[in-house]
C-alpha positions in Angstrom: 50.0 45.7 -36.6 47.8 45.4 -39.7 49.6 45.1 -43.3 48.1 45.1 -46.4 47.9 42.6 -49.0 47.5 42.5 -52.9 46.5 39.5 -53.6 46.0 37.6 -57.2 43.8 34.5 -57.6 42.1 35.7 -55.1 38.2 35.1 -55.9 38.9 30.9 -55.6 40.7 28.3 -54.3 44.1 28.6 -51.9 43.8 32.7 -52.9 40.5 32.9 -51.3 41.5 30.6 -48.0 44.2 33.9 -48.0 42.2 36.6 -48.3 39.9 35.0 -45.6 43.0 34.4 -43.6 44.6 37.6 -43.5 41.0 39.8 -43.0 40.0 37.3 -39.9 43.5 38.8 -38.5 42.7 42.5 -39.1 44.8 43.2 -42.1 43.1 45.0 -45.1 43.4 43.1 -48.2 43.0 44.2 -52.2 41.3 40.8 -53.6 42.6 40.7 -57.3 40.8 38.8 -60.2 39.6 39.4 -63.5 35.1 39.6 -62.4 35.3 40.2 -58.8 32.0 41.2 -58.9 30.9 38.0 -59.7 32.3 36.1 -56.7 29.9 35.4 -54.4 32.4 34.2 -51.8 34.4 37.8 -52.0 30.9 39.7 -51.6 30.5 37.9 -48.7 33.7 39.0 -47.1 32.9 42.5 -48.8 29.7 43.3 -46.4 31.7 41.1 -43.9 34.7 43.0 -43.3 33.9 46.4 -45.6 36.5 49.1 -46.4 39.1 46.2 -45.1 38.7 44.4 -48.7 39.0 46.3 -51.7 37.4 44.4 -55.2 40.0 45.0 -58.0 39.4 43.6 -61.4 42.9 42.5 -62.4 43.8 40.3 -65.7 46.9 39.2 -65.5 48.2 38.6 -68.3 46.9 42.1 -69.9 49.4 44.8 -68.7 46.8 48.0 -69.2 44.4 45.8 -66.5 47.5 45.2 -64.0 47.8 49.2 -64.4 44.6 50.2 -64.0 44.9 47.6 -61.0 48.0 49.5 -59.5 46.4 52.8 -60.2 42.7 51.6 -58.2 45.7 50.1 -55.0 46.9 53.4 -55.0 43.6 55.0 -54.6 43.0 52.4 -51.6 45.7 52.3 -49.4 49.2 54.2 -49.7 51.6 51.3 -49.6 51.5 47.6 -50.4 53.5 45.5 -47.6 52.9 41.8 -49.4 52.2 41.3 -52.7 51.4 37.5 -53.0 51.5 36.6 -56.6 49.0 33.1 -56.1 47.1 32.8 -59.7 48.4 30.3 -61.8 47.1 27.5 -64.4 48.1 23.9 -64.8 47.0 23.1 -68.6 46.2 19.6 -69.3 46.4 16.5 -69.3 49.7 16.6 -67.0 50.6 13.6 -67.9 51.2 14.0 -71.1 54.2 12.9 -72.8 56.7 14.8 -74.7 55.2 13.5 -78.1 51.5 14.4 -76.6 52.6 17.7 -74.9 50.4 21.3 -76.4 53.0 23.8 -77.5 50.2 26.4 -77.2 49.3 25.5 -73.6 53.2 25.9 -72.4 53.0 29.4 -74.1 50.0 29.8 -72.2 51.3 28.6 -68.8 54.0 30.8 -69.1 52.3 33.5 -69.8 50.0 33.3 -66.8 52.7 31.6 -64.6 55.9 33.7 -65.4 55.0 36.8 -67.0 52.0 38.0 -64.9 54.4 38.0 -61.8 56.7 39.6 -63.4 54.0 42.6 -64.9 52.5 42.9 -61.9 55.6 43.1 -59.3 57.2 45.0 -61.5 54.2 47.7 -61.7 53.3 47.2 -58.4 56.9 48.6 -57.6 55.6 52.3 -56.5 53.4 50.7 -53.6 56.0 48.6 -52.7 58.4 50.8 -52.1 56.2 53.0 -49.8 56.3 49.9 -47.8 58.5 50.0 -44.3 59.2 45.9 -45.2 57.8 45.4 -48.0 57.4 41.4 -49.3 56.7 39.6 -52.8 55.5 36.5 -52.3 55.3 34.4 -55.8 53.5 30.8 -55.3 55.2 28.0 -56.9 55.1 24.3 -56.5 57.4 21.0 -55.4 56.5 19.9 -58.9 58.9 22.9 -59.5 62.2 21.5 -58.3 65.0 20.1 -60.1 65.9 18.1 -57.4 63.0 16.3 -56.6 62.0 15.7 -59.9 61.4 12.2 -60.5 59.3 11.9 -63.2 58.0 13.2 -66.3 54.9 14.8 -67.3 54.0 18.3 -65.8 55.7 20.0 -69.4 53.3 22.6 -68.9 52.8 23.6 -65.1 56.1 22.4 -63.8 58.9 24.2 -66.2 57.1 27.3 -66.0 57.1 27.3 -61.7 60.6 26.1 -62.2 60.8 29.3 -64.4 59.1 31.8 -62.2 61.4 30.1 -58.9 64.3 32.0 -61.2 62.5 35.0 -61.6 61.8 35.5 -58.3 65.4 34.7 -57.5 66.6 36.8 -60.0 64.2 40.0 -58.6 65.8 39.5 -55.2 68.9 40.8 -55.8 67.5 43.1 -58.4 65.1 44.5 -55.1 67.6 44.0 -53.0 68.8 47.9 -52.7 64.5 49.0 -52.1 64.6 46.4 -49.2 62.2 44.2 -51.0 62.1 40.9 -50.1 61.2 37.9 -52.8 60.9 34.5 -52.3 58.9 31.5 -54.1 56.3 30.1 -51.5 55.1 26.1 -52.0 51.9 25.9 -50.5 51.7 21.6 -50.2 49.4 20.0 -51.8 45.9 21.7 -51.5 42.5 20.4 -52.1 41.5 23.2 -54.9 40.4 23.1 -58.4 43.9 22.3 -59.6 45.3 20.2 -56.3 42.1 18.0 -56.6 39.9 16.4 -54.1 42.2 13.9 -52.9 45.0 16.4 -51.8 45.5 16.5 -47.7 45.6 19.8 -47.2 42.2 21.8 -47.4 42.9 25.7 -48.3 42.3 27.5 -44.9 44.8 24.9 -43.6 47.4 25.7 -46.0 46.4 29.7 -45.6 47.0 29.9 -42.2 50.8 29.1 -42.0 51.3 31.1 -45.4 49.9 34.0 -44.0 52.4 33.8 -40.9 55.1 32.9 -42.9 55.3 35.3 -45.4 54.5 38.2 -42.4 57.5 36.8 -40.8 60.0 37.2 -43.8 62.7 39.0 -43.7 65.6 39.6 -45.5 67.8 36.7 -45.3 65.4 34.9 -46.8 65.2 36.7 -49.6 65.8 34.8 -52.9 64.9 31.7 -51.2 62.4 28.7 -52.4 60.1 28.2 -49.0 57.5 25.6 -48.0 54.9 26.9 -46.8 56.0 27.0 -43.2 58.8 29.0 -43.9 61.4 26.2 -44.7 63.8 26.3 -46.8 63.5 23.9 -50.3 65.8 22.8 -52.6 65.8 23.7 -55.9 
């Protein structure tokens, strides 16, 4: 049975390897990303797979661009089944001490990295909720953990994932009485602009499970930090 996605990120990188995934399987996706129109890789999947991938322009860290996205879903398709929240920023250098770390760029990762998931789940609520099992998916990282945190560095990136694993924890009971599922979803290590050439995983390899996984969710996962394959991390 097809679902349909809303994804963000989804002109580059592991949010592309996604939307590929989840179109190649018959489901309809609505590709999210500030100029869609200039991604030549989603145009290609446009006249592709046509009225099965919808082109929103979505900004998401600007709330009247995730509502105008919400308001162009709705026009789309009348219910959302899983929202995967994938865009995210790593600001550099990641190594960089806690005497060399940029205020300004934490601000800015947590902007991107906490508060657009929160704006856009949040408005996204309404299609969600027309949803028989609907699914938030928010991508995070192992750099995110507490427990397997061995080093330092990552002031940036990692403390706001480790932020956004408590928002999505805190949303599941929250969505708990609509049935909505939310988890945090660790793709692995994946060979894109911000995993870097020398990651193993290339992004249709990492797609593929994610895809199955987060159609296969259900509610006692809910709340739960998740590999990519569906098992269970510690936080």
């Amino acid at each position: 049975m097809s679902q349909n996605f809303f994804i963000t990120g989804a002109n580059r990188g592991l949010g592309l390897a996604i939307t590929q995934v989840a179109l190649s399987e018959g489901d309809t996706v609505l590709a999210g990303c500030r100029q869609p129109e200039k991604s030549e890789e989603l145009k290609k999947l446009k006249a592709q797979y046509g009225s099965h991938l919808v082109l929103i322009p979505l900004d998401v860290v600007s709330g009247s661009s995730i509502k105008e996205a919400a308001v162009l879903a709705a026009k789309a398709v009348p219910q959302i089944d899983i929202l995967m929240n994938v865009a995210g920023i790593s600001p550099g250098p990641a190594n960089a001490t806690l005497e060399e770390v940029d205020l300004e760029k934490c601000r800015e990762a947590y902007e991107v990295n906490v508060l657009g998931p929160l704006q856009i789940t949040r408005t996204f609520l309404p299609l969600l909720k027309k949803a028989k099992n609907p699914r938030v998916v928010h991508f995070t990282s192992g750099l995110a953990s507490l427990a397997g945190k061995g080093e330092g560095g990552f002031y940036a990136y990692g403390v706001s994932k480790t932020a956004l694993n408590m928002l999505s924890r805190t949303m599941s009971f929250d969505l708990k009485k609509d049935n909505i599922i939310s988890v945090v979803l660790d793709p692995g290590w994946v060979q894109t602009d911000m995993g870097g050439p020398n990651a193993p995983l290339k992004p249709l390899e990492a797609a593929t499970p994610i895809v199955k996984t987060a159609k296969e969710l259900t509610a006692e996962k809910s709340g739960q930090f998740i590999y990519h394959d569906g098992k269970q991390l510690n936080w």
